[in-house]
N, C-alpha and C positions, 0 to 999 in steps of 0.2 A: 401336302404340296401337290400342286398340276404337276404331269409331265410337262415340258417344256420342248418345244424342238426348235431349233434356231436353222434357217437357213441361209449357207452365207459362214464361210472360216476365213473371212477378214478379220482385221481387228475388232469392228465393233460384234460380228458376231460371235468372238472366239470370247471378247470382254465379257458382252452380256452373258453368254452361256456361262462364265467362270463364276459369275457374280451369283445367279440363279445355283449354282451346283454347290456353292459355297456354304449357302443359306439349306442345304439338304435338298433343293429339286433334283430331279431324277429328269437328266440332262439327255439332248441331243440334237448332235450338229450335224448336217447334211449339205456337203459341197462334193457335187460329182469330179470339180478339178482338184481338190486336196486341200491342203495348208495352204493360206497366203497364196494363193494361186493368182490372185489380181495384183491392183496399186499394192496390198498391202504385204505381197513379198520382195518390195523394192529395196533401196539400199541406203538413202538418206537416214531416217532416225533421228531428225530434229523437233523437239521437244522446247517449243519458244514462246515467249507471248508476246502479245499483240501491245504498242507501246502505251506507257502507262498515264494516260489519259483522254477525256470523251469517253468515259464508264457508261458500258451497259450489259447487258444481260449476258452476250456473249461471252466478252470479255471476262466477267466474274465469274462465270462456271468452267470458262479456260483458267483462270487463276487457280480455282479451288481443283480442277483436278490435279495442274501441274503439282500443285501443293502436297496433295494427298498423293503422288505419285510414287513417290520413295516406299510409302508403307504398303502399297497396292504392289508393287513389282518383288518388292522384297518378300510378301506372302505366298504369288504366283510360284517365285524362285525355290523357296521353302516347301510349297505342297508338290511339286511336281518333280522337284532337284533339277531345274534346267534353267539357264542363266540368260535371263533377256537382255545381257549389255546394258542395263540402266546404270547410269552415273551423272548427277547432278554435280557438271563441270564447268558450269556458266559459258556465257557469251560476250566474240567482242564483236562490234561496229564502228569501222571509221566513220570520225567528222570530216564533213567535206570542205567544208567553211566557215565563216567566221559566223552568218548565223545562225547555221546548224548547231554550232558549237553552243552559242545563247539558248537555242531550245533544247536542247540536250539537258544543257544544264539546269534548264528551267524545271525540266522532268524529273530530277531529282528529288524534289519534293514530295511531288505525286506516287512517284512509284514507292517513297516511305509510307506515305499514308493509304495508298490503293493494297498495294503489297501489307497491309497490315505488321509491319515493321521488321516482316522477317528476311525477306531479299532487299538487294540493294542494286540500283541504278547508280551507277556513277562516271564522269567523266574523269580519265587518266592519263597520264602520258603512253603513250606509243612504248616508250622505251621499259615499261613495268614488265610487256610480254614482249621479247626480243625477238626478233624473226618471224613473228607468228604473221604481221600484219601490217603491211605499208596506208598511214593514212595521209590525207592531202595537209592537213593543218597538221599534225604530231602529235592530235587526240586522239583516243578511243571510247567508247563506251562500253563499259564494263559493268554486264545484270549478272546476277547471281542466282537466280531463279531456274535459267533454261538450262535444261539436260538434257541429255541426248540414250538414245538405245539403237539395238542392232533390228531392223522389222523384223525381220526371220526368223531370227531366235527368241525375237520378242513373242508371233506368232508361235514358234515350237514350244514356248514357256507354258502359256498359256492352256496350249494342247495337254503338255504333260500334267498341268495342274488338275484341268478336266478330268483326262481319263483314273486319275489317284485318286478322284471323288466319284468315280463311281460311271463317268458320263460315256458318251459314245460320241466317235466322230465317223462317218460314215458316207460314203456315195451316193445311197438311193436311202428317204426313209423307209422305216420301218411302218408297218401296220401298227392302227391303234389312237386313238384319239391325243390330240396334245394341244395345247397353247402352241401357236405359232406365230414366232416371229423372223423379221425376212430381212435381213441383213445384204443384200448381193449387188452392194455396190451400181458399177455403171449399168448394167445390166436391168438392173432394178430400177434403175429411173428412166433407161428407155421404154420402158415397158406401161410405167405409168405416162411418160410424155405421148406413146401411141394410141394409148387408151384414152387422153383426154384431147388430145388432135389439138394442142398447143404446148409449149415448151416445160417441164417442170424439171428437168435437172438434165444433165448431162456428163460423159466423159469426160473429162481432158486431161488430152496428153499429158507426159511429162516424161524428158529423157536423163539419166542419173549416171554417174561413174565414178567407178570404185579407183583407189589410187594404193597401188603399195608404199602406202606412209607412214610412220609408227607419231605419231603426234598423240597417244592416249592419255595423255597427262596435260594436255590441254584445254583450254575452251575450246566452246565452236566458234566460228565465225559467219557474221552477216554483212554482206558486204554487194551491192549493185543487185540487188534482188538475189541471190544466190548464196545461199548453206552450205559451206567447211564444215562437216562432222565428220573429227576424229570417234574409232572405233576401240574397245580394249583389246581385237584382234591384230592389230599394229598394219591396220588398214583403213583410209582417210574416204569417206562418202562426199559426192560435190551433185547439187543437182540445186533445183529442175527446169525445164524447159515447161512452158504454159504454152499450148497449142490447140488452141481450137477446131481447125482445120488439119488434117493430115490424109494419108492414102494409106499408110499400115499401123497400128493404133502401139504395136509392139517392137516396130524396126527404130534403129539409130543411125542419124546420118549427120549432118556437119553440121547443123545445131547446138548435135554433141561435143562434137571437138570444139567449138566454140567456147562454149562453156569451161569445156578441159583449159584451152588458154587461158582466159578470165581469172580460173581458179590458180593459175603458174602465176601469172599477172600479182594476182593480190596478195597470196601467200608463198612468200621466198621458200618455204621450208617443202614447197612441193614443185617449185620449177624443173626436179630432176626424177619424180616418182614416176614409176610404170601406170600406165592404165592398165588393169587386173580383168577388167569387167564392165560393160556396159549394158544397161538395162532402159527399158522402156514400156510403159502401162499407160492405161486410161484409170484417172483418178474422177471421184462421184461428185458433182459438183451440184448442189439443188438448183434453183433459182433463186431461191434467198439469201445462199451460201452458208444459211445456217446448216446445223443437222436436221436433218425431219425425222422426228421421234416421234410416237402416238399409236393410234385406230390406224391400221393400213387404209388406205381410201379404194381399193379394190377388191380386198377379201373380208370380211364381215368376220367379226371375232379374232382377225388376227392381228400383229402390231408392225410398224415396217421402223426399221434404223438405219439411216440411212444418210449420204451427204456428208462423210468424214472429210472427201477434199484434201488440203494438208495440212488438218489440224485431229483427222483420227486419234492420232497414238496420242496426243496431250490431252484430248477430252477424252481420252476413253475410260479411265476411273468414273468419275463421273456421269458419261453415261450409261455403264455400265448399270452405278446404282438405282441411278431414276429410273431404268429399264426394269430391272430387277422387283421393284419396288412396283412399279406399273403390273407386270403380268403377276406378280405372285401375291402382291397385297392390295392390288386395286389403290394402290395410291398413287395418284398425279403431281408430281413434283417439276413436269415439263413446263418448261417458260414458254409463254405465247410466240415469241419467236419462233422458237424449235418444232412449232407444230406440221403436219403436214401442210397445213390451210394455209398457211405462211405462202407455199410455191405453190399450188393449186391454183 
C-alpha cells in the first residue's frame, strides 16, 4: 500500500483517511488548525435526504451512504472507542397545505420504491409526536431514513479510529513521498477559484445554535428551511443561515437570533431552552454543489475532495470508499457529476 497523506481534518478528510487506514495504508492527516477546525466542527449533525423523487446520481449515492451509515459509524466507534452521537431517529416536516399534503403523499410511493423498501416516507397526524411540532394542516411527514450525529465528536471518532490503526494526524507534514489528497474545504476552493480567475466553489456562511434541550429520543425536525437536531447529550442543535455575503466568515449576529425564534416558533418543546452556544463557519460550496472528487486540477498526481456544503457527514461513507478506492486501487467509481470538470 502507498503511503497516503490527506490534507484537510474535516470530515471528508478524516473519512477518506479512515477508509484508507482501514484497508492497511499507512495513513496521514495534515491540518495546521486541528480537528474539525472549519464547517466541520459545527453543531447541527443532520443526516437527511434530499426528497424522494427526480432520481439522479446525487441523490443515489446520498441514499446509499445514509444507508450504509449505521455500519460505517458503528465501526469508526468500535476501532477507536469514541462515540460520534450517530442514531437513526428519523425526521418530521410539517404540511403547509392542502397541496402539499397531495404531494407529500403522492411521495409515499416513491420513497418505497427509491428507498428500496427499507425506510419509509409517510404522512401522519401532528398528534403521533406531541409537542414536538406545530403544523398548518395537523399533518406531518414522517422519513425514517435521516439520522442525525454530533460533528465534533463525529470528527473526534474518526480521529481515534485513525490514530488505533496506526495513522497520524499532525500540523506540518512529514518528509517523504505520499499520495496526496487535499480535503481543505473553503479554503481549497478559493485557491482553485484564484487560480483559474473565474468562480469554482466557494465559502458560505452558515450561523448554528446549541439549545439546552434534552429532546434525544426524538426525531429531527425540517421545518421553513431549518433543522431541529436533537443531540444524545440532552442538548438540541438548530441551524443554518445560507450567506453569501458577510464581513466576518465566523461572527453571529441577529440572523442568529432569528433563527433562535423560528426554532421557539416551531418547536413548543424549546420555547423555554437556553442558548448554550453559538457558532459560525464558511461551509465548501463548488459550483455544481456537487462534491468534486478526482485528479486535483492543480497538482499533478494528486486528488482533491472537496464540496461537502451540508450534505458532508451523509455522504461521507460513501465518499469515503470511492476515494479510498481511487488512490489505493486506481479504481474510478466517481460519477461524472462529482468530477472536478463538473465546476471548472
Amino acid at each position: 500500500m502507498a503511503d497516503i497523506r490527506v490534507f484537510g481534518a474535516g470530515i471528508f478528510g478524516l473519512a477518506i483517511a479512515w477508509a484508507c487506514a482501514r484497508r492497511g495504508a499507512a495513513v496521514e492527516v495534515v491540518d495546521p488548525h486541528g480537528i474539525g477546525a472549519g464547517s466541520s466542527g459545527g453543531l447541527v449533525g443532520a443526516l437527511a435526504p434530499h426528497v424522494p423523487e427526480n432520481w439522479n446520481t446525487k441523490k443515489q449515492v446520498q441514499f446509499e451512504s445514509l444507508d450504509a451509515a449505521e455500519a460505517f459509524w458503528a465501526e469508526v466507534a468500535r476501532t477507536g472507542g469514541e462515540d460520534p452521537g450517530y442514531a437513526r431517529g428519523g425526521r418530521l416536516q410539517p404540511v403547509t397545505d392542502a397541496a402539499a399534503l397531495a404531494l407529500a403523499r403522492a411521495r409515499e410511493g416513491g420513497a418505497a420504491d427509491l428507498w428500496q423498501g427499507k425506510y419509509s416516507w409517510r404522512v401522519v397526524p401532528e398528534d403521533d409526536f406531541p409537542g414536538l411540532l406545530s403544523s398548518p394542516t395537523g399533518w406531518v411527514i414522517h422519513d425514517t431514513l435521516s439520522a442525525r450525529m454530533h460533528p465534533r465528536r463525529a470528527c473526534a471518532a474518526l480521529a481515534a479510529a485513525i490514530w488505533a490503526r496506526g495513522g497520524r494526524i499532525v500540523p506540518v507534514p512529514s518528509h517523504g513521498p505520499a499520495v496526496e489528497v487535499w480535503a481543505t474545504g473553503a479554503a481549497g476552493l478559493a485557491e482553485l477559484t484564484q487560480a483559474r480567475g473565474r468562480l469554482v466553489g466557494q465559502g458560505i456562511k452558515g450561523q448554528a445554535a446549541l439549545l439546552r434541550a434534552d429532546l434525544r429520543d426524538a426525531p429531527q425536525l425540517f421545518a421553513e428551511a431549518l433543522h431541529i437536531v436533537p443531540h444524545a447529550d440532552g442538548t438540541t442543535a438548530i441551524g443554518s443561515t445560507t450567506e453569501r455575503d458577510y464581513d466576518d466568515p465566523t461572527a453571529t449576529d441577529a440572523q442568529l437570533d432569528a433563527l433562535v425564534e423560528t426554532a421557539r416558533r416551531l418547536c413548543p418543546a424549546l420555547r423555554a431552552a437556553p442558548v448554550i452556544e453559538r457558532w459560525a463557519g464558511l461551509r465548501p460550496r463548488s459550483r455544481s454543489r456537487a462534491p468534486m472528487l478526482g485528479a486535483h486540477p492543480l497538482r499533478p498526481g494528486a486528488y482533491i475532495a472537496n464540496g461537502g456544503f451540508k450534505i458532508g457527514f451523509g455522504m461521507a461513507p460513501g465518499i469515503a470508499g470511492m476515494m479510498a478506492d481511487l488512490v489505493l486501487d486506481s479504481t474510478d467509481r466517481i460519477p461524472e457529476a462529482f468530477r472536478p470538470e463538473a465546476s471548472l
